[in-house]
PLY file of the C-alpha trace (Angstrom):
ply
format ascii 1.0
element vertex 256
property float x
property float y
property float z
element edge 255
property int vertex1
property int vertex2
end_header
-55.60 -29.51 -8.92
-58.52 -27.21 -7.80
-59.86 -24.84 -9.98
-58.31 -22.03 -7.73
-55.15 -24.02 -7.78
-55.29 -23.91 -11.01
-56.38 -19.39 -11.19
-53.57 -19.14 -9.49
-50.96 -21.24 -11.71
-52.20 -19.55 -14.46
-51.69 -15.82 -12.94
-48.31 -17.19 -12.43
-47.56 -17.78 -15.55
-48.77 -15.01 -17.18
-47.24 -12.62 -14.93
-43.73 -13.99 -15.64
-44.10 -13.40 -18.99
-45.11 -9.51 -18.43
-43.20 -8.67 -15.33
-39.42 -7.61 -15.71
-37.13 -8.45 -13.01
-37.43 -5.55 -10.87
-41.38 -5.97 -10.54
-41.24 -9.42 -10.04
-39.23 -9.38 -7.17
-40.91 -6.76 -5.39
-44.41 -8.84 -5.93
-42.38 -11.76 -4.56
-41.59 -9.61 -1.17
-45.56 -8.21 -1.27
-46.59 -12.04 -1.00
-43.68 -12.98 1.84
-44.65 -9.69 3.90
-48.53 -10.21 3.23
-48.37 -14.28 4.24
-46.12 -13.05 7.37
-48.24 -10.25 8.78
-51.75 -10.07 6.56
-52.41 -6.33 7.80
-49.71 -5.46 5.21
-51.96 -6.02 2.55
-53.24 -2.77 3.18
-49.75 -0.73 2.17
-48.83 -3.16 -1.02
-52.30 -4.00 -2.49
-52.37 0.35 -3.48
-49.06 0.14 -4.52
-49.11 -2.94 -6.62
-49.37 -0.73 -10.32
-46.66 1.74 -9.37
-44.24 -1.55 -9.35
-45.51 -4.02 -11.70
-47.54 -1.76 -14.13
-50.98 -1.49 -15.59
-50.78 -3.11 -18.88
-52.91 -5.65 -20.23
-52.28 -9.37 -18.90
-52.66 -10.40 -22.39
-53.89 -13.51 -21.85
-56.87 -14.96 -19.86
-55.00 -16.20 -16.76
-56.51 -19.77 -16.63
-59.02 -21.75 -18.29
-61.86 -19.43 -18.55
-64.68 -20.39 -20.34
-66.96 -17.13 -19.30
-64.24 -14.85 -20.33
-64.52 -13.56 -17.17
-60.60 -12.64 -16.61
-59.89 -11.64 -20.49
-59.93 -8.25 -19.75
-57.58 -8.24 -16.80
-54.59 -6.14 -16.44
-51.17 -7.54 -14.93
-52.26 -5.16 -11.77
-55.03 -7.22 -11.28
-53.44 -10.74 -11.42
-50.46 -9.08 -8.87
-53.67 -7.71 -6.48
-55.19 -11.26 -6.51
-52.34 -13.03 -5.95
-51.92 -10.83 -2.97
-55.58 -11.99 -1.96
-54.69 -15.60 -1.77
-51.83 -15.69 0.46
-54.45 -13.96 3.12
-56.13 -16.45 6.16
-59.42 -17.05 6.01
-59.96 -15.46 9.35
-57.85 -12.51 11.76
-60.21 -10.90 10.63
-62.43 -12.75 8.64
-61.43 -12.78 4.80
-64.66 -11.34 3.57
-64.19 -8.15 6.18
-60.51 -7.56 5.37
-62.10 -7.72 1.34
-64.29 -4.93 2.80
-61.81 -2.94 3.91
-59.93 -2.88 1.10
-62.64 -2.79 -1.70
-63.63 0.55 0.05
-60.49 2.25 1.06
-59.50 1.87 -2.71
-60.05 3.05 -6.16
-61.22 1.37 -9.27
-58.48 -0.44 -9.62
-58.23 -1.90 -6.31
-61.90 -2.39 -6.42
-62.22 -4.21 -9.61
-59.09 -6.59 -8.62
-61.40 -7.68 -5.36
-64.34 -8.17 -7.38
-62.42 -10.45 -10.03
-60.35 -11.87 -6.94
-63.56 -13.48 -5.45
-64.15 -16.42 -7.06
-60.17 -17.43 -7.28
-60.68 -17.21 -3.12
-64.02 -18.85 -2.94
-62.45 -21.88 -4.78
-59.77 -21.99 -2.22
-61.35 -20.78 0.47
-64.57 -23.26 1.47
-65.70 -20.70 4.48
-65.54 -17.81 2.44
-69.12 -18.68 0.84
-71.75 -16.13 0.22
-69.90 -13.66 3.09
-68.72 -11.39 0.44
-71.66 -10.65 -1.71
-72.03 -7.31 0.12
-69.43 -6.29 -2.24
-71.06 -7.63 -5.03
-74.10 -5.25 -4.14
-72.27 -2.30 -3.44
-70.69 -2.87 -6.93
-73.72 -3.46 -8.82
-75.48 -0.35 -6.94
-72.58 1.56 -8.65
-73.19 3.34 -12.35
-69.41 2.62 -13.16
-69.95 -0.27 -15.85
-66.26 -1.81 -15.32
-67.36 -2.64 -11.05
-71.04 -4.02 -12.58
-68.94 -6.89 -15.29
-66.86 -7.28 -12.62
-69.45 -8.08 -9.85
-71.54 -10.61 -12.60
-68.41 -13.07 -12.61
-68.43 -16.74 -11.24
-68.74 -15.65 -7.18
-72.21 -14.39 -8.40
-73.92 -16.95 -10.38
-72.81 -19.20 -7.26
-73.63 -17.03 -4.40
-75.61 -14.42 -5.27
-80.05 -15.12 -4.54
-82.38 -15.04 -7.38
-83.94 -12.01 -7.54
-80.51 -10.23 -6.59
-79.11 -12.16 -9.97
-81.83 -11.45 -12.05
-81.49 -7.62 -11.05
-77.37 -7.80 -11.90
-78.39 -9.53 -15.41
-80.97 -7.52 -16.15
-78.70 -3.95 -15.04
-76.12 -5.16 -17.42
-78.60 -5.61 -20.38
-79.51 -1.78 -19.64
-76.15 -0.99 -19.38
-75.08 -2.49 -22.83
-72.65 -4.61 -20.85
-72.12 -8.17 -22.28
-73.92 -10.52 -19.51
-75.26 -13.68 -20.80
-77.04 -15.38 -18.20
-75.61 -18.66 -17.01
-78.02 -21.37 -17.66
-78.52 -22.90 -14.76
-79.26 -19.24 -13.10
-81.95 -18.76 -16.17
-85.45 -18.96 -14.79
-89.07 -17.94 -16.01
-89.33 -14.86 -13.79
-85.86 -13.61 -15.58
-87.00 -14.54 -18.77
-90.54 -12.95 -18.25
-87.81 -9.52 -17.08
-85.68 -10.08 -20.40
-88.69 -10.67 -22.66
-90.57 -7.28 -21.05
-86.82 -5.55 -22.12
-87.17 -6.87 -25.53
-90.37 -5.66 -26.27
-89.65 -2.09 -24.87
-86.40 -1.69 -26.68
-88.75 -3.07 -29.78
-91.09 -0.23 -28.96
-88.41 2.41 -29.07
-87.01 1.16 -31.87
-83.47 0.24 -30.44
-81.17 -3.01 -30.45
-81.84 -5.83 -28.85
-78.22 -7.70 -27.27
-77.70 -10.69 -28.78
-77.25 -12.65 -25.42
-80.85 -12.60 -24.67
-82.13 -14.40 -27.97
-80.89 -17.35 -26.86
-82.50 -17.26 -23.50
-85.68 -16.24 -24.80
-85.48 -18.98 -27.47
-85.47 -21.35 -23.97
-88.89 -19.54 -22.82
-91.54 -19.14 -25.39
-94.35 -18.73 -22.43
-92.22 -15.40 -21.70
-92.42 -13.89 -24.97
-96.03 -14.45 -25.40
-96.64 -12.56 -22.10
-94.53 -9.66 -23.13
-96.79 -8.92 -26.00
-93.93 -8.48 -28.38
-96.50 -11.08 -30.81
-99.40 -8.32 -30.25
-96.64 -5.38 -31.52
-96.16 -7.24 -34.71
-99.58 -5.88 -35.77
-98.97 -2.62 -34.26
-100.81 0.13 -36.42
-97.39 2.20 -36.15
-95.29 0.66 -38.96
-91.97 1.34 -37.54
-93.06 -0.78 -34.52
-94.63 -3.14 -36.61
-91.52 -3.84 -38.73
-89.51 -4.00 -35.26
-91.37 -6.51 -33.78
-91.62 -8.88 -36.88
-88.11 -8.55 -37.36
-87.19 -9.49 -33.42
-89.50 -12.02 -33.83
-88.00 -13.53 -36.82
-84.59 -13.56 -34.61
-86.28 -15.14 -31.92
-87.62 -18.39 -34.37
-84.04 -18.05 -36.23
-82.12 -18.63 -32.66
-84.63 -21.12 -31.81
-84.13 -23.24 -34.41
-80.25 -23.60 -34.50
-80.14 -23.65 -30.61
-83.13 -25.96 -29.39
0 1
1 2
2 3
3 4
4 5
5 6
6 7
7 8
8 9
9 10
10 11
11 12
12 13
13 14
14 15
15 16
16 17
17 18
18 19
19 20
20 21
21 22
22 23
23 24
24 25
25 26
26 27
27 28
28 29
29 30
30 31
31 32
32 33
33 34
34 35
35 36
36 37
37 38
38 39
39 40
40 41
41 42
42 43
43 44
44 45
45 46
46 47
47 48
48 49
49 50
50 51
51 52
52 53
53 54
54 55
55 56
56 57
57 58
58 59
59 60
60 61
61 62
62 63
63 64
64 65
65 66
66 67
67 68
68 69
69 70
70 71
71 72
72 73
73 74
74 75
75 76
76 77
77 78
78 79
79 80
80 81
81 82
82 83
83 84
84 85
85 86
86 87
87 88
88 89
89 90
90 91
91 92
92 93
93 94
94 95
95 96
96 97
97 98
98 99
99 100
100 101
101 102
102 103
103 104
104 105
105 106
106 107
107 108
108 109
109 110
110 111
111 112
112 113
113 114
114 115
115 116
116 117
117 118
118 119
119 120
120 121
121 122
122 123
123 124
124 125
125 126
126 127
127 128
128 129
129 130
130 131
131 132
132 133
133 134
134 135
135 136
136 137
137 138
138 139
139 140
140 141
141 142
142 143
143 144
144 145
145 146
146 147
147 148
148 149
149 150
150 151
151 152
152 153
153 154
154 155
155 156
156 157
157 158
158 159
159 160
160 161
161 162
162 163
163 164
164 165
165 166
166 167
167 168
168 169
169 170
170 171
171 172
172 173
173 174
174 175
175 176
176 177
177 178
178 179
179 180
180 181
181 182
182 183
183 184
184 185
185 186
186 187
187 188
188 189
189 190
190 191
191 192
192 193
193 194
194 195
195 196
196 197
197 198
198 199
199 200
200 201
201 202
202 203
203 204
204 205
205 206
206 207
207 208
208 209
209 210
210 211
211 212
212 213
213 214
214 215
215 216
216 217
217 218
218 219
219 220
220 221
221 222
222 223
223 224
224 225
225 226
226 227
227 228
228 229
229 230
230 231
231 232
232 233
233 234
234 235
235 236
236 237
237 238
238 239
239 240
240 241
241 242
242 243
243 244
244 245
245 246
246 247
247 248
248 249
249 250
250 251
251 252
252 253
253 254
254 255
């Protein structure tokens, strides 16, 4: 079983649990009139919380390591179920995701973004043909459409310095965005270690995603000049820096 084979048992699943009978059978004639004629898509995906409600899912819908889909509501998992029963093509599946990203609201914007990587696993031509949404999201100042955007579909498909941007506008944003691994280079270290060592400055919190990443990167943190701040004449920023410092050798020592 795929890993969107898999999305899409587990939406399954949890939606029986949360749907009463009513709701569930007017999802199951959304999917039969969406798979017959895919242009009605664009009459049941607005509709989809009016029948089957906008209450928590409760649980993640599938094995979800990033924790991506933990916040998801049982509107979303209805909306992206709707997604998969479209074809990849009359129109293309990454315009009709256009269409409907932008002719709806938050809701039916945030069930897209989530509903990208579920497609991308089934879909092998979708590729990187919908990360125009993923910019339009993370242009946006609504902090629900930027965690959305920074799910799976990114780290796979969206460039470098397009990624490093995302990460680094969730760090501003106080939005929890630990950068995956593999995506981790030195330029968005040098960015994350430059962060650290203004928030240091200004005497504010540093997330605790980006210790670990820095602990990866020591080159980083010696360029940001967060060692030069822990002899800052200011004491304030003195005792800031030593103390982010002293993070930075504690994470590096129980993660290295």
């Amino acid at each position: 079983m795929s890993e969107g084979d898999s999305m899409i048992a587990g939406l399954c699943a949890a939606l029986e649990e949360r749907l009463v009978p009513a709701a569930a059978g007017w999802l199951e004639g959304a999917l039969r009139a969406t798979a017959a004629d895919p242009d009605a898509v664009h009459d049941v995906f607005p509709a989809v919380a009016r029948h089957c409600g906008r209450g928590p899912l409760d649980a993640a819908p599938a094995d979800d390591p990033d924790g991506v889909s933990a916040d998801w509501s049982v509107a979303d998992a209805a909306r992206v179920l709707l997604l998969t029963v479209l074809p990849a093509d009359r129109p293309p599946l990454a315009d009709r995701l256009t269409r409907l990203y932008r002719e709806g609201g938050t809701a039916e914007r945030l069930a897209v973004l989530r509903g990208l990587s579920v497609l991308d696993d089934l879909d092998a031509t979708l590729g990187d043909s919908a990360t125009g949404l993923l910019h339009e999201a993370l242009r946006s100042h609504d902090p629900r459409l930027v965690r959305a955007a920074l799910g799976p579909y990114a780290v796979r498909h969206l460039d470098a310095p397009a990624y490093r941007q995302a990460i680094l506008k969730c760090v501003h944003m106080g939005l929890p965005a630990p950068p995956a691994p593999h995506r981790t280079d030195d330029e968005l270290a040098r960015m994350l270690a430059d962060h650290v060592h203004e928030r240091v400055a200004a005497g504010r919190v540093v997330p605790d995603e980006i210790w670990p990443v820095l602990a990866r990167f020591p080159d980083a943190v010696a360029a940001s000049g967060l060692g030069r701040a822990a002899d800052h004449p200011d004491e304030a920023r003195r005792t800031a820096a030593r103390r982010a410092l002293d993070r930075l050798a504690r994470t590096r020592a129980t993660t290295l």
